[in-house]
MOPAC internal coordinates of N, CA, C and O (Angstrom, degrees):
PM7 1SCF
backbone

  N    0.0000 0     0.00 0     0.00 0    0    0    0
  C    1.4535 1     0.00 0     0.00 0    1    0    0
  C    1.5241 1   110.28 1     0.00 0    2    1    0
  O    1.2310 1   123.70 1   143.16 1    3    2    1
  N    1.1172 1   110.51 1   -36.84 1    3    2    1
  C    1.5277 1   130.74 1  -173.99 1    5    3    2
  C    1.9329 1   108.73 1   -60.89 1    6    5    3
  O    1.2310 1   125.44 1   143.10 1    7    6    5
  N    1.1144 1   107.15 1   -36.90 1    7    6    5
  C    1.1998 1   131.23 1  -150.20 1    9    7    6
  C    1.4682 1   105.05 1  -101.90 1   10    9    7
  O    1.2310 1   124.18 1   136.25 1   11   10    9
  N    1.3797 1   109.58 1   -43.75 1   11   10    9
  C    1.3627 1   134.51 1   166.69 1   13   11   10
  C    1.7927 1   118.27 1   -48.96 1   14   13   11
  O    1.2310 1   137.10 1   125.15 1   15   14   13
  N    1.8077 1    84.48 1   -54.85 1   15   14   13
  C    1.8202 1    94.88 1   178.51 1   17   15   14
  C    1.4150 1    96.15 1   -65.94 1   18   17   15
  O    1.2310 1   107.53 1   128.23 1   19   18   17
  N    1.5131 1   140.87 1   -51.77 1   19   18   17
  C    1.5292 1   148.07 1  -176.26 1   21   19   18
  C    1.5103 1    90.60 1   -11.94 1   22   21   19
  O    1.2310 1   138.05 1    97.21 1   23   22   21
  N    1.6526 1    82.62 1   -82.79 1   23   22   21
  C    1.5748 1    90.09 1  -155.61 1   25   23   22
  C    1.5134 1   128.94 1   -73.95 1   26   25   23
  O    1.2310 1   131.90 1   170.15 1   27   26   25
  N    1.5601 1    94.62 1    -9.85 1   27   26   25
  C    1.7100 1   104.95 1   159.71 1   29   27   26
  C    1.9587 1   113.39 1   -55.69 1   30   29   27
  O    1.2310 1   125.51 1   121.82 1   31   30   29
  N    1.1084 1   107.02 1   -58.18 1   31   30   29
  C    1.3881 1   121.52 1   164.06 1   33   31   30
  C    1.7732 1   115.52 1   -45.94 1   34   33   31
  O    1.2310 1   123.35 1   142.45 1   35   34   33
  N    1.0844 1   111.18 1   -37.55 1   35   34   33
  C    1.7998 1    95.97 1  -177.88 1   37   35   34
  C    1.6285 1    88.91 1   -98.70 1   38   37   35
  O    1.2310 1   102.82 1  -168.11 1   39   38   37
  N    1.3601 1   149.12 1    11.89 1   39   38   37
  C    1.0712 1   125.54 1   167.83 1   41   39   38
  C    1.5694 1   110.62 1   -87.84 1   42   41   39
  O    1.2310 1   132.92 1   158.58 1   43   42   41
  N    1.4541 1    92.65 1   -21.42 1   43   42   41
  C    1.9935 1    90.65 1  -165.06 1   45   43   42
  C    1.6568 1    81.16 1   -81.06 1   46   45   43
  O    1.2310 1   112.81 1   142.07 1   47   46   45
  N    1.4779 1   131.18 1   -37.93 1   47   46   45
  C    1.5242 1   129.66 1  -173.63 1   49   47   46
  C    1.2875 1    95.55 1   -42.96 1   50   49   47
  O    1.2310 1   114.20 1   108.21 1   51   50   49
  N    1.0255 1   128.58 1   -71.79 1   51   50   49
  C    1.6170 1   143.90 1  -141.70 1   53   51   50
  C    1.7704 1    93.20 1   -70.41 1   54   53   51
  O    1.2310 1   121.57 1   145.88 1   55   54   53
  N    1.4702 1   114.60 1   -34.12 1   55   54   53
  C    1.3356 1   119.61 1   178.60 1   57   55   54
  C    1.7315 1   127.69 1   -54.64 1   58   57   55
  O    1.2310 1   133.36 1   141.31 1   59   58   57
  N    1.6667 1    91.78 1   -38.69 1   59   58   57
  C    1.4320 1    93.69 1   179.68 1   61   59   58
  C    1.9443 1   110.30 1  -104.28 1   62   61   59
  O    1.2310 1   121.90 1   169.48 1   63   62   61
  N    1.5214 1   113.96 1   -10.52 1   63   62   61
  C    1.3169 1   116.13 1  -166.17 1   65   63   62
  C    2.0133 1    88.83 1   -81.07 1   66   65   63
  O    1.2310 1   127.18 1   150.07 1   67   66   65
  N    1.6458 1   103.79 1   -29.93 1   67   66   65
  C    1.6790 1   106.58 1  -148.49 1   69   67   66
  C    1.2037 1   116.09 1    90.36 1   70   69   67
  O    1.2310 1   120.64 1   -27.00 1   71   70   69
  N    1.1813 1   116.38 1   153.00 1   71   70   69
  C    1.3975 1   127.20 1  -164.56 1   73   71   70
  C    1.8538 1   109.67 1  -104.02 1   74   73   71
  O    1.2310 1   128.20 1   171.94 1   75   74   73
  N    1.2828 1   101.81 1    -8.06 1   75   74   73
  C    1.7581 1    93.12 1   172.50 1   77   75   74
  C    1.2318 1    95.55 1  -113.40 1   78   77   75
  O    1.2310 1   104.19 1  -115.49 1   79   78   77
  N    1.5816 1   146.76 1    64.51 1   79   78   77
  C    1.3043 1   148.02 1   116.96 1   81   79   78
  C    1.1699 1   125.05 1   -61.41 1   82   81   79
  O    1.2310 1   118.70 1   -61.75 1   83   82   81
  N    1.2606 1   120.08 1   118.25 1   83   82   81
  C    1.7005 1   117.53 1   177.11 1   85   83   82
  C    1.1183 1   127.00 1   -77.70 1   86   85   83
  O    1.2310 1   115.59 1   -51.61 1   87   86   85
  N    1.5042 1   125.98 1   128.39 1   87   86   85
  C    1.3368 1   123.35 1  -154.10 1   89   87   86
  C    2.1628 1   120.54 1   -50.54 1   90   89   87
  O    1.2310 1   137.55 1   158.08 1   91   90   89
  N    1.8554 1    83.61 1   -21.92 1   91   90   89
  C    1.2413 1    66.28 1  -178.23 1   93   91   90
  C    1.8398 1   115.24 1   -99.07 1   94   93   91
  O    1.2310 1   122.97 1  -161.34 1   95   94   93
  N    1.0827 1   111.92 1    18.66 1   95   94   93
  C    1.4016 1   135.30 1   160.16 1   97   95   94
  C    1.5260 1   133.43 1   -58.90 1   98   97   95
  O    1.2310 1   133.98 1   141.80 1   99   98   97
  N    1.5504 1    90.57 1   -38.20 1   99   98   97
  C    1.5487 1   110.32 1  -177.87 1  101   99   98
  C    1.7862 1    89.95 1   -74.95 1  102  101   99
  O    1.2310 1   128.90 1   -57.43 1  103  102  101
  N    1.0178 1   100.46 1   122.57 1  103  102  101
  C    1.6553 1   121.33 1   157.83 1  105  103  102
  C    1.4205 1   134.96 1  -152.06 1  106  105  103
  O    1.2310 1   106.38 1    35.07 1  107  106  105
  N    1.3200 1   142.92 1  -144.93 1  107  106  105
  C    1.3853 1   128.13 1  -165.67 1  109  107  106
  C    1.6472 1   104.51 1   -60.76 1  110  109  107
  O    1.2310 1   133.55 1   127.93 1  111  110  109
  N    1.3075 1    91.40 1   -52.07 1  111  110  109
  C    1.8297 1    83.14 1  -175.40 1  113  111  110
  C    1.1378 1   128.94 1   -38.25 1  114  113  111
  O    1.2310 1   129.57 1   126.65 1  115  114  113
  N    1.4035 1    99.15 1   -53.35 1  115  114  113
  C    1.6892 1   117.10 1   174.93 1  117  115  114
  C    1.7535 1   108.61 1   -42.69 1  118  117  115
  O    1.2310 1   126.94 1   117.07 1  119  118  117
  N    1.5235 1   104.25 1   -62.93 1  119  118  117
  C    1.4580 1   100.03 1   159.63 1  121  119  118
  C    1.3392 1   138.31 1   -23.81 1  122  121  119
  O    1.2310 1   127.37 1   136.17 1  123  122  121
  N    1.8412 1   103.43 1   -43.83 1  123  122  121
  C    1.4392 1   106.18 1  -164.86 1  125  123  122
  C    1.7338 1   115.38 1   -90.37 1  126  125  123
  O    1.2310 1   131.60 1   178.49 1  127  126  125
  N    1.4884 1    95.20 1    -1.51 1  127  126  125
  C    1.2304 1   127.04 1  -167.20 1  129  127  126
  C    1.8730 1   103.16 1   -82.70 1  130  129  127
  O    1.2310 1   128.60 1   120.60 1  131  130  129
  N    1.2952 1   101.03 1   -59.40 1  131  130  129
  C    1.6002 1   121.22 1  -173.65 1  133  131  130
  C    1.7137 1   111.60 1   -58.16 1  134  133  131
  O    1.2310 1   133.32 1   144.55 1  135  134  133
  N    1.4839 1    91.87 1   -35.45 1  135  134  133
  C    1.6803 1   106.83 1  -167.20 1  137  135  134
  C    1.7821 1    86.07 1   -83.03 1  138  137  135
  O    1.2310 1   112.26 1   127.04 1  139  138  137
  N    1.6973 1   132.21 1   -52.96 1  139  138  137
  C    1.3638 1    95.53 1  -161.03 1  141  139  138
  C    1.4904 1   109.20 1   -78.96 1  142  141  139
  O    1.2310 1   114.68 1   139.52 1  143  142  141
  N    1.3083 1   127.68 1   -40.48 1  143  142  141
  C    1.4131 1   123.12 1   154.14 1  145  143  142
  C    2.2932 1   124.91 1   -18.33 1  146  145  143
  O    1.2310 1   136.39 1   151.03 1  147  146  145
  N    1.2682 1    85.87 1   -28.97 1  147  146  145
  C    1.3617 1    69.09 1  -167.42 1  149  147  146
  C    2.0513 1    91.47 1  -104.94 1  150  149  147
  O    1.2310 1   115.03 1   150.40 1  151  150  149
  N    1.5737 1   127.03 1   -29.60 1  151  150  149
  C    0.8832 1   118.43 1   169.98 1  153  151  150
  C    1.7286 1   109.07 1   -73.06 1  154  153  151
  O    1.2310 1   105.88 1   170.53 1  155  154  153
  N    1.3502 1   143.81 1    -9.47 1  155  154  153
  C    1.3443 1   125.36 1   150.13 1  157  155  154
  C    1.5385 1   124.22 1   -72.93 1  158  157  155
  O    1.2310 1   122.21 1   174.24 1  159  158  157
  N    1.4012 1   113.38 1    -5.76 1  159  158  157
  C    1.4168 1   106.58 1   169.11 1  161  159  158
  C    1.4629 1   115.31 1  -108.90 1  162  161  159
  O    1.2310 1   124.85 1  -151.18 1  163  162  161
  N    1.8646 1   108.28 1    28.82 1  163  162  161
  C    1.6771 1   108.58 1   157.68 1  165  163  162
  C    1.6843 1   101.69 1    98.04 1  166  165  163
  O    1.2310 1   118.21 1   174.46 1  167  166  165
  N    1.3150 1   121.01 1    -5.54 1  167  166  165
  C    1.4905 1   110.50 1  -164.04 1  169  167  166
  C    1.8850 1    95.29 1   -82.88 1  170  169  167
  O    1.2310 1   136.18 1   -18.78 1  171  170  169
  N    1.4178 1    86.28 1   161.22 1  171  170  169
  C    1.5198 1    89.92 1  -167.02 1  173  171  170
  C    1.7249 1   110.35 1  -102.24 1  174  173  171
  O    1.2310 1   128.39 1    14.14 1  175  174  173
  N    1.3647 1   101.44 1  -165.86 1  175  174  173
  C    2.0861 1    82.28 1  -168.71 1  177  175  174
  C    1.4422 1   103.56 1   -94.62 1  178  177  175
  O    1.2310 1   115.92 1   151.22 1  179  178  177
  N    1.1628 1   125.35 1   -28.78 1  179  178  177
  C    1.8561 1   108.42 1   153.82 1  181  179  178
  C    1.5919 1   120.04 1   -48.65 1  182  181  179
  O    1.2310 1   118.32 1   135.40 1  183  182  181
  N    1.2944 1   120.81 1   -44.60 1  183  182  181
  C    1.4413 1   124.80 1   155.69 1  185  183  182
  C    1.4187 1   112.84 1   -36.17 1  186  185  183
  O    1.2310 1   109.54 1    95.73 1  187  186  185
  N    1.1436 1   137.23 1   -84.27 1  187  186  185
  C    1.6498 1   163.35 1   178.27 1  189  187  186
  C    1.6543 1    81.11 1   -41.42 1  190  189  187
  O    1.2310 1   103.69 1   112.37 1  191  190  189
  N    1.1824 1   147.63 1   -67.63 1  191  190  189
  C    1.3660 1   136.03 1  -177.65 1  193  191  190
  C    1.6524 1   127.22 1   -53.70 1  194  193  191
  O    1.2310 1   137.74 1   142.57 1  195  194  193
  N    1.2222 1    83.24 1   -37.43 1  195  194  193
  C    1.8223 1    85.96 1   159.32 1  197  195  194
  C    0.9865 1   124.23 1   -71.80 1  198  197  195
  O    1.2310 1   117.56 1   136.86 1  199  198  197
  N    1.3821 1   122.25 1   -43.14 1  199  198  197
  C    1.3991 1   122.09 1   176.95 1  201  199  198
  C    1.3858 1   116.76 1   -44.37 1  202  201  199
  O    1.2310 1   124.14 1   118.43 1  203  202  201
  N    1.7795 1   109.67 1   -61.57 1  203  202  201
  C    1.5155 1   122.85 1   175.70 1  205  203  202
  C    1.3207 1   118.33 1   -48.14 1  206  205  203
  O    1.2310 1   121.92 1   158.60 1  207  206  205
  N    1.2583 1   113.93 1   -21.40 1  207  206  205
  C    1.2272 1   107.26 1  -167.76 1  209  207  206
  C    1.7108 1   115.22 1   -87.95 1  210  209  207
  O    1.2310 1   129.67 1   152.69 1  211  210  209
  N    1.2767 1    98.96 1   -27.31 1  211  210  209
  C    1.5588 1   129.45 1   175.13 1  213  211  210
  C    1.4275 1    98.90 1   -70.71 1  214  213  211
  O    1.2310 1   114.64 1   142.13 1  215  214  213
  N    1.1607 1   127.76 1   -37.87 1  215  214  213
  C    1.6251 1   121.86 1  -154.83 1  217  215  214
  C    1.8766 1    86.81 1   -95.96 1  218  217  215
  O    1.2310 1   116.33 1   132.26 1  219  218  217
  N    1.4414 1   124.58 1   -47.74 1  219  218  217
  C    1.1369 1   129.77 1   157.76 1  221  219  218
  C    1.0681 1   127.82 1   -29.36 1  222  221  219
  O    1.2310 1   122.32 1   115.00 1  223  222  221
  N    1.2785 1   113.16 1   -65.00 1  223  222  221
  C    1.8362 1   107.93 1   167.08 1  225  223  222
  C    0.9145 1   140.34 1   -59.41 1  226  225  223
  O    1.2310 1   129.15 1   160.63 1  227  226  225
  N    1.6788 1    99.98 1   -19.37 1  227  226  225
  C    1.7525 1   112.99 1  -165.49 1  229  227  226
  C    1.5153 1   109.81 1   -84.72 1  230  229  227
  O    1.2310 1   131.41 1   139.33 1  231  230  229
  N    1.4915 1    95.58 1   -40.67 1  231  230  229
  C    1.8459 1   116.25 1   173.17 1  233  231  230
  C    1.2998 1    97.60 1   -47.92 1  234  233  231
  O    1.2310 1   113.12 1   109.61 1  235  234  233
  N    1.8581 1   130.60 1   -70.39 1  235  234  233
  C    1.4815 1   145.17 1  -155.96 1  237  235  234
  C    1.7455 1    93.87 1   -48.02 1  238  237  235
  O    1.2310 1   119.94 1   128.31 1  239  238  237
  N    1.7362 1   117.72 1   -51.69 1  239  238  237
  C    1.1737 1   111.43 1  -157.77 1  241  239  238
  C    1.6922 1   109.12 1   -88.39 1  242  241  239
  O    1.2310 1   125.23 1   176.75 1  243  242  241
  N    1.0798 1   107.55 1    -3.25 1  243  242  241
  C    2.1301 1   124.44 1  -176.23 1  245  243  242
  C    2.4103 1    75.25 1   -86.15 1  246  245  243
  O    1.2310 1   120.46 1   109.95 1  247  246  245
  N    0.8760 1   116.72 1   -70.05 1  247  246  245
  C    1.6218 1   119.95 1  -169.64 1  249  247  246
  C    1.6485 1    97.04 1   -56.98 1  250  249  247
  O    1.2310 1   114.37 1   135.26 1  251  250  249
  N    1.2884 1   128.26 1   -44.74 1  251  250  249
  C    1.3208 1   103.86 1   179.71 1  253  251  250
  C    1.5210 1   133.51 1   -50.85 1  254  253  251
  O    1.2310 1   135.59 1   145.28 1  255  254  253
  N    1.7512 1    87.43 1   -34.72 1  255  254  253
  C    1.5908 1   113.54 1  -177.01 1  257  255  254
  C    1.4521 1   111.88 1   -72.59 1  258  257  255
  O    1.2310 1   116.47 1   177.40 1  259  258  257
  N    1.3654 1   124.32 1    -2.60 1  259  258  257
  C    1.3125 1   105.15 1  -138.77 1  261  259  258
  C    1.5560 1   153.64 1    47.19 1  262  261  259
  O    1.2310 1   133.46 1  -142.66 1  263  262  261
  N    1.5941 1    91.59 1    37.34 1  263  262  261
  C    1.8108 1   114.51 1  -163.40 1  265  263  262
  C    1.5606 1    96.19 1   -93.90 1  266  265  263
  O    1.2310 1   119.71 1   152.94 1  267  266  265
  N    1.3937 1   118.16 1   -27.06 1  267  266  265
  C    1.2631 1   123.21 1   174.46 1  269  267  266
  C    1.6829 1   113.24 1  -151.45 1  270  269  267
  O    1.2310 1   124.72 1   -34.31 1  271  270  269
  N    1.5797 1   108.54 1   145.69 1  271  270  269
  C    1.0145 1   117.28 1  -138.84 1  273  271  270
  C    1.5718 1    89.42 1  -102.25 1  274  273  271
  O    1.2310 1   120.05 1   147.14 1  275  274  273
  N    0.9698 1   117.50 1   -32.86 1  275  274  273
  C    1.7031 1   128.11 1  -162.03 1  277  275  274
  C    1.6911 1    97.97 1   -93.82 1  278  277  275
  O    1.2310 1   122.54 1   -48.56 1  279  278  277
  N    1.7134 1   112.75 1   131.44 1  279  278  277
  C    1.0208 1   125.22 1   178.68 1  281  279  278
  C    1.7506 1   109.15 1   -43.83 1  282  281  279
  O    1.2310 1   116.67 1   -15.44 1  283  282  281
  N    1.9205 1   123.94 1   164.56 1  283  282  281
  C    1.4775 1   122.31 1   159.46 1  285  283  282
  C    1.1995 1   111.49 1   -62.23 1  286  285  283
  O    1.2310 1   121.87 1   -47.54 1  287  286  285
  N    1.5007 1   114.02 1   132.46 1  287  286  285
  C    1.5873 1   111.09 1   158.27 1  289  287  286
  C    1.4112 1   110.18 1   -45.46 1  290  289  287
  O    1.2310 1   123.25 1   -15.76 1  291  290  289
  N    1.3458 1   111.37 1   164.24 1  291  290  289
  C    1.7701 1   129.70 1   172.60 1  293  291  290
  C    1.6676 1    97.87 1   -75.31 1  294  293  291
  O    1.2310 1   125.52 1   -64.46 1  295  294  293
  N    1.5163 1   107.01 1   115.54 1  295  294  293
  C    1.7263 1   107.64 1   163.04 1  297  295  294
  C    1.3895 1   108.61 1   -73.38 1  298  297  295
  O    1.2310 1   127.72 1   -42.37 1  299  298  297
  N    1.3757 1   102.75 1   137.63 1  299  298  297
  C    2.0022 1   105.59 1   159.04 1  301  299  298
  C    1.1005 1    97.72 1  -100.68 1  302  301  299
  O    1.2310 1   124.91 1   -46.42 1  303  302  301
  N    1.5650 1   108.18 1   133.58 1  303  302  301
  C    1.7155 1   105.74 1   179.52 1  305  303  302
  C    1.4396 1   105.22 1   -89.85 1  306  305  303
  O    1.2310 1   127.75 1     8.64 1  307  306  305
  N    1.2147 1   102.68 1  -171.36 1  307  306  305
  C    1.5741 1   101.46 1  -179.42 1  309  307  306
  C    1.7532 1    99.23 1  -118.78 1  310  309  307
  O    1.2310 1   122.07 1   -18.14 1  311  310  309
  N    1.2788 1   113.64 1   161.86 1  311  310  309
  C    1.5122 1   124.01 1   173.87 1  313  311  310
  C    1.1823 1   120.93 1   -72.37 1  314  313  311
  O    1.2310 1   103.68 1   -85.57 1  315  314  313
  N    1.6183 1   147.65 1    94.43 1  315  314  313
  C    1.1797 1   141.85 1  -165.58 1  317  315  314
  C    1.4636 1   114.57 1   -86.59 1  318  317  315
  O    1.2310 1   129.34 1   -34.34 1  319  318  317
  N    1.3774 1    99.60 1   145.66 1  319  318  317
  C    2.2034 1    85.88 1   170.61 1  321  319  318
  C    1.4844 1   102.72 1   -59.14 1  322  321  319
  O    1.2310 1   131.74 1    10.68 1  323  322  321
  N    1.2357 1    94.95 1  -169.32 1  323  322  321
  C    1.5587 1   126.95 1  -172.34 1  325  323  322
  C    1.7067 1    98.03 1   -85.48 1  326  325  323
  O    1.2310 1   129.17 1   142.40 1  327  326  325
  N    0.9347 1    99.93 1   -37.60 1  327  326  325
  C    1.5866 1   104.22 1   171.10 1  329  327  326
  C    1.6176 1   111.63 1   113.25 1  330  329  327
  O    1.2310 1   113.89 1   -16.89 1  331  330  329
  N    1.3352 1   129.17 1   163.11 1  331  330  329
  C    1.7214 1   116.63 1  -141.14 1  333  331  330
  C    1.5892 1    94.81 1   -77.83 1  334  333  331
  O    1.2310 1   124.27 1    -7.69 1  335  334  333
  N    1.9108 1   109.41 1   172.31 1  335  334  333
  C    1.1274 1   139.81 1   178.54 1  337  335  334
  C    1.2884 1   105.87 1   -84.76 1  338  337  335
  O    1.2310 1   103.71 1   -58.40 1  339  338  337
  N    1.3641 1   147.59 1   121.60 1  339  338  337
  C    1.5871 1   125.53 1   154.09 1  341  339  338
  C    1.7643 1    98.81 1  -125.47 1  342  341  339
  O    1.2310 1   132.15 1   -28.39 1  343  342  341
  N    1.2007 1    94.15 1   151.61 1  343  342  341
  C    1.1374 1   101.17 1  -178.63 1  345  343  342
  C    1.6314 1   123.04 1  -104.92 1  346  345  343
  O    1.2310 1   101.35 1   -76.81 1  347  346  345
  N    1.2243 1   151.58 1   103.19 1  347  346  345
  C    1.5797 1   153.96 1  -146.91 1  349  347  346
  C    1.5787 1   104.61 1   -75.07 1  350  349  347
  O    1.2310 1   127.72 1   -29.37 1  351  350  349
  N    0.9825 1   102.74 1   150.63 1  351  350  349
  C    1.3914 1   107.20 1   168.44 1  353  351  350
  C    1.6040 1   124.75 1   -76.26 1  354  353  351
  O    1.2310 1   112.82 1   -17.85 1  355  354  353
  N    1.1390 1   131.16 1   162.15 1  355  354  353
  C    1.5138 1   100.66 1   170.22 1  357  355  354
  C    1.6670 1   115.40 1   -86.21 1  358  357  355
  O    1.2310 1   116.50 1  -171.15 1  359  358  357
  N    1.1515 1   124.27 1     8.85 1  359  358  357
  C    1.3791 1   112.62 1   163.67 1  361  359  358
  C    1.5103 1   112.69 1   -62.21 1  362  361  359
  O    1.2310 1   131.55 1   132.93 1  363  362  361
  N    1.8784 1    95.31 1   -47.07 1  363  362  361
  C    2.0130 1   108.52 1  -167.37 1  365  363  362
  C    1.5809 1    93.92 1   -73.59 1  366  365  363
  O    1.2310 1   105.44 1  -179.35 1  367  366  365
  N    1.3453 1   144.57 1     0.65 1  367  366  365
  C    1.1209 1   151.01 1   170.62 1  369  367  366
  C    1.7439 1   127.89 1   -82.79 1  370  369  367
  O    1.2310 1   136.48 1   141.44 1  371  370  369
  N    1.6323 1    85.69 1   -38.56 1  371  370  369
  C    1.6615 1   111.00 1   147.23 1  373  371  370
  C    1.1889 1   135.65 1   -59.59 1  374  373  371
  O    1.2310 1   122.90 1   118.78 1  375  374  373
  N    1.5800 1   112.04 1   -61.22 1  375  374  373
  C    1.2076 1   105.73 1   139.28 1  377  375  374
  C    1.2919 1   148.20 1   -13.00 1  378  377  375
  O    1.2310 1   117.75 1   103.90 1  379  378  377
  N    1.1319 1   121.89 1   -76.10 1  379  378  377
  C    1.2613 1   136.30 1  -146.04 1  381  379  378
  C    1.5514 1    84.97 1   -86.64 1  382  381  379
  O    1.2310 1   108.20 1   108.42 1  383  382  381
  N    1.0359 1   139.66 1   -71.58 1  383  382  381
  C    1.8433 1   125.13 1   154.85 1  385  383  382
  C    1.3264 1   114.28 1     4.62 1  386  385  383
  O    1.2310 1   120.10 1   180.00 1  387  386  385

């Protein structure tokens, strides 16, 4: 599943960068490119962090290989919430007692 989302993620990448960019081409811009593309289609900044992180790894492991010659650009991450509110029932409140 993990692996699945990967490459779901570098297809929409590859979607907005184009597909005849050379790996060692892709750099900050490209970055700055991916991030407003993906924040005009509503994605949120944990969203936008996955992405980077995917495009991050993928670059690190294309440079391990020698797939690209030119160091990863610097990611700016984005600020995530704290992460959601739920509220328990008092049974799961019982519980957890």
């Amino acid at each position: 599943s993990t692996e699945r989302q990967s490459f779901l993620k570098l297809d929409r990448i590859i979607s907005i960068v184009g597909a005849d960019l050379p790996l060692d081409d892709f750099d900050a811009n490209s970055l700055d490119l991916v991030v407003t593309q993906l924040r005009e289609a509503g994605c949120s900044d944990a969203t936008l962090n996955r992405y980077l992180s995917n495009i991050s790894k993928f670059l690190k492991w294309c440079y391990q290989r020698k797939l690209r010659s030119v160091p990863v650009p610097e990611v700016d991450w984005r600020d995530e919430d704290e992460g959601r509110i739920r509220w328990i029932s008092y049974e799961e409140e019982d519980h957890i007692r």
